[in-house]
N, C-alpha and C positions, 0 to 999 in steps of 0.2 A: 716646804719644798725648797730644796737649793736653786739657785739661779743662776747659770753659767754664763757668760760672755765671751763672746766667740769674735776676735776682732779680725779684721784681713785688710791692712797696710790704711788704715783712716776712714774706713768704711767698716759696718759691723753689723751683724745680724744675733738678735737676743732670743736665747734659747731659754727657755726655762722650762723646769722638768726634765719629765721623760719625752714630750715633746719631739719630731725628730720632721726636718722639713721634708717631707713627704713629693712636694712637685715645683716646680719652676717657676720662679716671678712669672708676667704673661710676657712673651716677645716682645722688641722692642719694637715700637713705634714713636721714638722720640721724633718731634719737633720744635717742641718749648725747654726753659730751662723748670719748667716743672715738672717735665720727664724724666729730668737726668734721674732722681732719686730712683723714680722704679727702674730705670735700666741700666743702674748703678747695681741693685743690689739681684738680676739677672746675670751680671757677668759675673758678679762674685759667688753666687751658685754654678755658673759653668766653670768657674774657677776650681771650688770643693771638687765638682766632677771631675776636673781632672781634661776639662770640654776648653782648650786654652785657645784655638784658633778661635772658635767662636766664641772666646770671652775679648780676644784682642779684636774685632770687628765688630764689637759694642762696644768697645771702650774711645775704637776710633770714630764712632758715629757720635758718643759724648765730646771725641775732641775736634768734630765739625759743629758742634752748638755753640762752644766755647771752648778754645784753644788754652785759657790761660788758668785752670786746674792744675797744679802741680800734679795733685795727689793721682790725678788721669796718668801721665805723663810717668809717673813715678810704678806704676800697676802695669801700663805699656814697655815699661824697662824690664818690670818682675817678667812679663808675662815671656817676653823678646828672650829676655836670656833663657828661658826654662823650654823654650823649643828652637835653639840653637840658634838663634842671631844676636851674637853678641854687637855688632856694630849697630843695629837697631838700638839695642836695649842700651847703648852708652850714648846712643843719639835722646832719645826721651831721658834717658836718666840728668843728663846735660838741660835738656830743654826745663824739666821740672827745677832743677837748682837755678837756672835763670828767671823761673818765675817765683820760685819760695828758696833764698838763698839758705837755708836756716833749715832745710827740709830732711831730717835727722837719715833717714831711712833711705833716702836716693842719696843723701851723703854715704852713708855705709855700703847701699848695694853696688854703686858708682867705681867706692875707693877697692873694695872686695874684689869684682869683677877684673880693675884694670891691676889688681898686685893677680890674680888668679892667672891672667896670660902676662905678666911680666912685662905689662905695659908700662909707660910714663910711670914707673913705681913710685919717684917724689912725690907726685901727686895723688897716687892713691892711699900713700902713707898720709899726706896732708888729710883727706880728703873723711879717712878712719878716726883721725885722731881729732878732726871737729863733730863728728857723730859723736864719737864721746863724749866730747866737751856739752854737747848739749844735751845728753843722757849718758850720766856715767855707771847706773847701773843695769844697763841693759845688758844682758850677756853677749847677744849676736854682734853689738858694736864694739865688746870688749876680743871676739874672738877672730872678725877680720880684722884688727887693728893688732893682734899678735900673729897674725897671718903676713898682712902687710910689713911688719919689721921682721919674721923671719925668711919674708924675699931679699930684702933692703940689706940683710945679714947680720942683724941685731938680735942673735938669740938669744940674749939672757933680760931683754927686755920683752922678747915675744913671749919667755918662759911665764913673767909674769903677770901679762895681758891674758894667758891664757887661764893660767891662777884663779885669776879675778874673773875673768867669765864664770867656771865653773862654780866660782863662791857665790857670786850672783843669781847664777841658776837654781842652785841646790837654796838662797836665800825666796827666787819667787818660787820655786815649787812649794816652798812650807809656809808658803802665806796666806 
């Protein structure tokens, strides 16, 4: 039987088989930090759903236990920008790179989001091009980072960022 792994931004739920998760972690009731686990992987099922407010109201109940989770901070940015707050979602995206400077994935959504409205574009092109440096074959860091210099007005270096995403892509799909 094959074994799929199904990851969602540093947290992950293992599927194997035919398998298919059928019902909801239980609600949260966090009060320790031995809760976060189960109601970590509750918001990441409202998350699948599609259920985004009430995955960002668990997520900020994990970041009243403890504040200093990137990977919270980094999921509260995912979550902000996918129901239209972008000043939220750059606010957490911010706070997680203060806490995990190195943190590949709020480095990319971070630098994506602010070339996306033509913000501080130096900094989102900086911001892309260290996503890569610490994964360079990831496609999605390869493809805001040709996003970002074809704001910046670097088209023939966006041409190739985009290149390399796609070879990347078409490299993890046949893996």
């Amino acid at each position: 039987m094959r074994r799929i792994l199904l990851l969602w931004m540093c947290g992950f739920i293992l599927i194997t088989g035919p398998c298919i998760l059928a019902a909801a972690p239980p609600a949260p009731t966090t009060t320790s930090y031995r809760d976060i686990e189960t109601v970590y992987r509750r918001a990441a099922f409202l998350v699948m759903e599609k259920r985004y407010q009430e995955a960002i109201e668990i997520f900020e109940e994990i970041n009243q236990i403890n504040p200093y989770i990137a990977e919270i901070h980094g999921n509260l940015g995912y979550l902000y920008e996918t129901v239209g707050q972008p000043e939220s979602a750059i606010s957490e995206y911010r706070t997680a790179l203060d806490i995990g400077p190195q943190y590949s994935d709020a480095l990319n959504n971070l630098g994506y989001l602010l070339a996306r409205r033509e913000e501080n574009v130096t900094e989102a092109l900086e911001l892309c091009r260290q996503a890569v440096f610490l994964d360079s074959d990831n496609p999605a860091y390869r493809d805001s980072l040709g996003y970002a210099l074809l704001v910046t007005g670097d088209i023939s270096e966006a041409f190739i960022q985009f290149e390399r995403a796609l070879f990347y892509d078409k490299a993890t799909a046949s893996a």
